[in-house]
N, C-alpha and C positions, 0 to 999 in steps of 0.2 A: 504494500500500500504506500502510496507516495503521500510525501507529508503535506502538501496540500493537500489531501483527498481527507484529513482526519480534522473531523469538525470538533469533540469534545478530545480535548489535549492535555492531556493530567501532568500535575508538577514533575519536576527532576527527582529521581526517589522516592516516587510514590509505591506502597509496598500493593504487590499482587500475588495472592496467597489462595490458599483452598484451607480449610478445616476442619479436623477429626476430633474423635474422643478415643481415650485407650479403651473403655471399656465395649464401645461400638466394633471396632477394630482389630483390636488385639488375642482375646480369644485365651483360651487354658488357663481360665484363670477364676479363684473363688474370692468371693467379698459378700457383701448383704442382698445384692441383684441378682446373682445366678443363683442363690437360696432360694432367694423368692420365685424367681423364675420357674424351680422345680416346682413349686405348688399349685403348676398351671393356671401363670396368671397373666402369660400375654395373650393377647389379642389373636393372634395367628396360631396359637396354639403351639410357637417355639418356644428356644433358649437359646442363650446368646453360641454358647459349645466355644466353638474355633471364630468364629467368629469370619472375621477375614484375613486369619492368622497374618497381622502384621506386627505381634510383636517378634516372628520370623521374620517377616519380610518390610519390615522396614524399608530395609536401602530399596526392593523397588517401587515401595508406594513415594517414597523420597526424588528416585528416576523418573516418578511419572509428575511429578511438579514441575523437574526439570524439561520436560515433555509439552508440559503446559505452558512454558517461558517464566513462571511463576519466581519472585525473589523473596517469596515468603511463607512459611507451612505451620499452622496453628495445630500444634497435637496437647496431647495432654500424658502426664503421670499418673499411675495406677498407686493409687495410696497403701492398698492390701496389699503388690509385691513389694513393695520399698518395707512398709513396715506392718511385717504378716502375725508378729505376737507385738503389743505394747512397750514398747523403748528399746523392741531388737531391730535392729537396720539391718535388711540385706544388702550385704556389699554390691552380688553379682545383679539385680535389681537396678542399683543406683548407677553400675558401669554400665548396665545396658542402654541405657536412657543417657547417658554422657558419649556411648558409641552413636545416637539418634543424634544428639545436637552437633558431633563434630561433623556425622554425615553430611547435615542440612551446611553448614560452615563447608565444606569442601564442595560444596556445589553452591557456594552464592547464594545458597538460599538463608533468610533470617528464621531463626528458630521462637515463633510465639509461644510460651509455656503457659501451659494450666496447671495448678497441683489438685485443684475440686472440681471433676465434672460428675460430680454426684453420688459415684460409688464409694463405699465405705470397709475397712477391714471387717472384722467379723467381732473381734473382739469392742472395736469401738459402739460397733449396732449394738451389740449384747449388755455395754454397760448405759445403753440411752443414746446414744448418738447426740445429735444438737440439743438434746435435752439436758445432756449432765451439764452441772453448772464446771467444770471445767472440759468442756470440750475444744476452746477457744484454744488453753494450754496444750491440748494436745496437737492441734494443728497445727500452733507455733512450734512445736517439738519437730512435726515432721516435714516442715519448711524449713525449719532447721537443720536436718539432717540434708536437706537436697541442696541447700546452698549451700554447703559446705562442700558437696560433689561438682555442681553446675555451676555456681555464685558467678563466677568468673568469666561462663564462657554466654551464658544469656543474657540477652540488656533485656529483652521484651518477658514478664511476667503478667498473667493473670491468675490471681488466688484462687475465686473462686466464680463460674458458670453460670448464668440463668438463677440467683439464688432469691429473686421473686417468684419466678415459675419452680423451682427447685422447693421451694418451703410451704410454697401457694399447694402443690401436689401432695406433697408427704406427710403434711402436717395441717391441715385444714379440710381439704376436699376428700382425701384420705386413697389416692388412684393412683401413689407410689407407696414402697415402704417407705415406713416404718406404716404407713395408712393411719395414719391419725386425723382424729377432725374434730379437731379442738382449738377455737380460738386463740385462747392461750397459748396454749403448747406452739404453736405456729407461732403466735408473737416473741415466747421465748425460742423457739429456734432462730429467725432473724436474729433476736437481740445476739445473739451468740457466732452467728455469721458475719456481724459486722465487729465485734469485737474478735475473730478471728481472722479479717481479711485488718486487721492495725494491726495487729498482732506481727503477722505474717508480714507485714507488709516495711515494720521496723527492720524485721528478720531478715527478710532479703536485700536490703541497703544495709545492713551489716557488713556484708559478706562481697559486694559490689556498688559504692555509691552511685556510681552510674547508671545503674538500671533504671526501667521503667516499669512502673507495677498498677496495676489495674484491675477491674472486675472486668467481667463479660456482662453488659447489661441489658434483657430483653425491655428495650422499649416499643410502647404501640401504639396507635394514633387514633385515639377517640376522638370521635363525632358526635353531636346529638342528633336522632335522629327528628324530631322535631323542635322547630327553632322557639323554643318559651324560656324563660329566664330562669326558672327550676330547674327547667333539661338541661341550659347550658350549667349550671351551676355544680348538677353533678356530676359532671362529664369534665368540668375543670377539677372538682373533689379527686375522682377519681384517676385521674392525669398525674396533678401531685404525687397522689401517695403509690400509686404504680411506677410511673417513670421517675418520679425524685426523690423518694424518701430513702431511698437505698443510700443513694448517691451522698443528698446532704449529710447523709451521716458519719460519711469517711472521705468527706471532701479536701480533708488538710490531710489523707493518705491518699493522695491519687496523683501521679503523673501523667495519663492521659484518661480518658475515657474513651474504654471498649463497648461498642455499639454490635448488638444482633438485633435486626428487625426482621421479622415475619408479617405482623398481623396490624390489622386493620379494624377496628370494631366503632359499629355505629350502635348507638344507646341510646333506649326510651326508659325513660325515668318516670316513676308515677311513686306517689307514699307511700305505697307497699311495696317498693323497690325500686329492681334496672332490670331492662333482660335486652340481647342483644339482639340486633333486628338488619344483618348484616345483608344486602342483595345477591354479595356473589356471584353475579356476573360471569367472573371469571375464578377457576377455583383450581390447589392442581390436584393432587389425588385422593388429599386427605381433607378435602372438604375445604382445606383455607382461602380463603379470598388472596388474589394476588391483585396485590393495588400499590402502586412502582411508587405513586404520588407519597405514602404515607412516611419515606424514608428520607424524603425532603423535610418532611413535618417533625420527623425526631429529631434531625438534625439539627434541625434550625431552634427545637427548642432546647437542646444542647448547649450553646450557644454559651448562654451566660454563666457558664464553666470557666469559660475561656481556659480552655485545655485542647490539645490536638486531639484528633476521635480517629480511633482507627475500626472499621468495619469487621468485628472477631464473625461474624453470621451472617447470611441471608444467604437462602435458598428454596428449593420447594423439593416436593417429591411430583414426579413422572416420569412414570415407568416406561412410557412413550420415546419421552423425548422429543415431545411435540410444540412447550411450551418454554422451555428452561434457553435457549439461545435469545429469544426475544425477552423473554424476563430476566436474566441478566444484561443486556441493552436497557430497558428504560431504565432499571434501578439505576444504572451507572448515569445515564441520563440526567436522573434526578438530582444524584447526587454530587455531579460536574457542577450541578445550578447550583444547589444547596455551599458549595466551595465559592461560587462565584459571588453569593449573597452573603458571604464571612465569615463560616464554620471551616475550622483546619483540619479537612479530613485528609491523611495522611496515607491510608491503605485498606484496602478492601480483601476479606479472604469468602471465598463461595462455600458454602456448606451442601454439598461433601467432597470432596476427593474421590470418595466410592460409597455404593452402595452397603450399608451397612445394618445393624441390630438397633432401631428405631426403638428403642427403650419397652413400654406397654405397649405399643402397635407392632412390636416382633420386625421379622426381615419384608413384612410386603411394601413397606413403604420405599419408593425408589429416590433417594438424593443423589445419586452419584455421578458427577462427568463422567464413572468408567463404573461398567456392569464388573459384576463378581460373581464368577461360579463359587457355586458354594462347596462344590465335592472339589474341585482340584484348586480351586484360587486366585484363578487365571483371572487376571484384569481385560478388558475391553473397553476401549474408548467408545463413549458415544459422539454421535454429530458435533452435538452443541461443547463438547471440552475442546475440539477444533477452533471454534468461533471463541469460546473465550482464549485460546492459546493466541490467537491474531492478537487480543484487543490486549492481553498482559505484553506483548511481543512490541507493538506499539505506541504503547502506553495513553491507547485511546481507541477513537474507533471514527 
């Protein structure tokens, strides 16, 4: 593509990444998910098993980034092999995951860390998970043990994942474990998440001043869906303390804000509630509305952060691959504007790299630029990881 031909032209160093989680990916491995798993509680009626055995094959999910033109690969650490009994560290764990980051560093690509994306060791589920009132020390313990492995060679950290969707599920609406639904309980899990993401967050500038440490934060773009001054009112309530209350809470530990957006929700509000009242229009396999515009609207209310944002998520599922080429065009669309209007969006990563273990909805749900057999492992590009390989390749489109 000739560079007059690219109409939206993203900065020098802008990062282009894709997205995993170890527990979607990685495979052979037990924590408080595969427990529950066995009690036939997904959706499709699997278990995660092998998953998409990359904690094997690493180097070539790491090859196919490079495949993508990609200079950035958001993965995560598995808390239960790093620490599989309470204050013992697996060495061979911690070098495994230090062979990952030098991987991604010998190929130019930036290594984005998670140490929470939601699974638990077994011992920690057992004594209460976010419930014990020192749970916060514990995750400082095992942010501690991995900066002292990693500290050095990753600048880009996020603590912990979706940890309003993450606590909103496990602990109030009760559709993950630990399945609680309790007010409370959910309130003191947050409290405990956010004093584990300071925590952690001290811990890893210990160990490297320079890094950068953040959360993953699902923001979503409410609407009312009729225009009365009650409806706008709860729809601004609800905006708050969904998109900011995480945030304001550990705003003096955060060097950038990590952005995942998905969703879209329009809200009718009446005294006996909210319920959502979304058109859907356009939806991809699991029901979500895909609406590019909503990721302008996070951004931009972002904003008064004034911190760089970098894009840890968005993506859809289709299995197709009928809609994922054009739904990554607008987003990025939006998002060129959303830059241009004075949010410092700095990098974008697509969720997923591969199709993967969609947590309670099992393997049907499709995110992946590349199919995965599931008996041999074999990666397959689809269409649309082509279209984006162009657009990270010319750092536009």
């Amino acid at each position: 593509m000739a560079e007059q031909d690219i109409k939206y032209k993203f900065s020098s160093g802008f990062l282009w990444g894709t997205a995993t989680s170890a527990h979607q990916i990685e495979g052979g491995n037990e924590n408080n998910w595969t427990k529950w798993e066995k009690k036939g509680q997904i959706k499709d009626g699997s278990v995660s098993g092998r998953a998409c055995n990359s904690y094997e094959l690493y180097k070539e999910d790491i090859r196919l980034c490079k495949e993508l033109n990609n200079n950035a690969y958001r993965f995560s650490l598995e808390w239960s092999r790093i620490e599989p009994e309470q204050g013992k560290f697996d060495k061979e764990a911690l070098k495994h995951y230090q062979k990952v980051v030098e991987c991604c560093r010998k190929n130019n690509i930036e290594p984005l860390v998670t140490l929470y994306h939601w699974t638990q060791p077994l011992w920690f589920a057992k004594l209460g998970g976010w419930l014990h009132k020192r749970s916060p020390l514990f995750f400082r313990n095992y942010a501690e043990a991995v900066a002292k492995q990693l500290g050095r060679e990753v600048t880009f950290w996020c603590t912990i994942n979706e940890p309003m969707i993450y606590s909103y599920n496990s602990y109030l609406k009760g559709k993950w474990p630990p399945q609680k639904k309790s007010y409370w309980q959910w309130k003191k899990a947050l409290d405990n998440l956010i004093k584990a993401h300071k925590l952690s967050y001290f811990t890893l500038h210990s160990h490297n001043s320079k890094c950068k440490v953040s959360v993953a934060k699902n923001n979503q773009f409410f609407e009312p869906y009729v225009d009365s001054i009650f409806n706008k009112a709860v729809v601004k309530l609800i905006t708050h303390y969904w998109n900011y209350y995480f945030l304001n809470k550990i705003k003096n530990e955060l060097d950038y804000i990590g952005l995942n957006y998905y969703f879209h929700n329009l809200i009718y509000a009446s005294l006996k509630g909210h319920v959502l009242m979304n058109e859907n229009k356009i939806a991809n396999d699991l029901g979500w509305e895909i609406y590019p515009k909503g990721i302008y609207e996070v951004l931009i209310g972002l904003k008064k952060y004034n911190l760089p944002i970098y894009i840890l998520e968005n993506g859809l599922a289709d299995a197709k691959d009928e809609k994922r080429a054009d739904f990554i065009k607008s987003h990025l669309r939006y998002i060129y504007q959303a830059i241009k209007d004075g949010t410092d969006v700095r990098g974008y990563c697509h969720w997923s790299l591969l199709d993967n273990f969609e947590w309670s909805e099992g393997y049907e749900p499709k995110f992946g630029l590349y199919r995965v057999n599931p008996k041999t492992f074999e990666r397959t590009v689809r269409p649309s990881a082509k279209v984006y390989a162009e657009i990270a390749k010319n750092n536009g489109f």
